[in-house]
C-alpha positions as CSV (number, residue, x, y, z in Angstrom):
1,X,-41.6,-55.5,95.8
2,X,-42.5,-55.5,92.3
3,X,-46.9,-55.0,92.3
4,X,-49.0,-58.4,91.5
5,X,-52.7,-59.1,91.2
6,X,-52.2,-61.9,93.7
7,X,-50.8,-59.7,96.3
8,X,-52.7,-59.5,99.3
9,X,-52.3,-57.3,102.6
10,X,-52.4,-59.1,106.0
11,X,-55.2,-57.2,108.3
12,X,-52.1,-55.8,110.3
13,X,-50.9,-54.3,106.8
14,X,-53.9,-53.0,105.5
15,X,-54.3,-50.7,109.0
16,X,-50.8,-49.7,108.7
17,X,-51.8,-48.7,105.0
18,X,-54.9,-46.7,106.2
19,X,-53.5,-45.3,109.3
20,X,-50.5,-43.8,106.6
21,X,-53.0,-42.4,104.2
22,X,-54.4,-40.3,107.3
23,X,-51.0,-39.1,107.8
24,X,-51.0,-38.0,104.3
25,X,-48.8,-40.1,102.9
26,X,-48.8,-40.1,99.0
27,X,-50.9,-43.1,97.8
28,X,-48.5,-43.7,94.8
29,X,-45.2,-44.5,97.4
30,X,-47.5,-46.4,99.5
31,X,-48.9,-48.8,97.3
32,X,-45.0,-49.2,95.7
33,X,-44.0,-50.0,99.4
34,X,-46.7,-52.5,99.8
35,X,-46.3,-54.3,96.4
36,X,-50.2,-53.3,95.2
37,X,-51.3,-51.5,92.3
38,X,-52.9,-47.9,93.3
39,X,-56.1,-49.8,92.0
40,X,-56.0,-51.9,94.4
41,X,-54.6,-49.5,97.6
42,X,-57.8,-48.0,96.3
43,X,-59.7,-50.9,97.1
44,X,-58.4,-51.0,100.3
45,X,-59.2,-47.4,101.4
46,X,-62.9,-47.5,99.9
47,X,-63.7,-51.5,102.2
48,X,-62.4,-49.6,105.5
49,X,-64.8,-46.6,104.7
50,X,-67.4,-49.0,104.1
51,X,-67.1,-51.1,107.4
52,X,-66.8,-47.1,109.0
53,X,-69.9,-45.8,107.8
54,X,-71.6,-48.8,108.9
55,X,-70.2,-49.3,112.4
């Protein structure tokens, strides 16, 4: 999947992503696998510590 601004990860997705990242997956692979720019798998990681530090 080649990365796009427009692409979007489904909820399911985006805990898949996170729950990798704890495994300590590199980032890079991951966010070639999901078709996102490391920006934006960045994005992803910094709203799910967000919504943890305020739970």
């Amino acid at each position: 999947m080649t990365p796009s601004a427009s692409t979007t990860l489904t909820p399911n997705q985006a805990e898949q992503l996170h729950a990798r990242v704890r495994a300590g997956e590199k980032k890079t692979i991951l966010a070639g696998e999901y078709g996102i720019s490391r920006e934006t798998l960045y994005g992803y990681l910094k709203a799910n510590s967000d919504k943890e530090g305020t739970s």
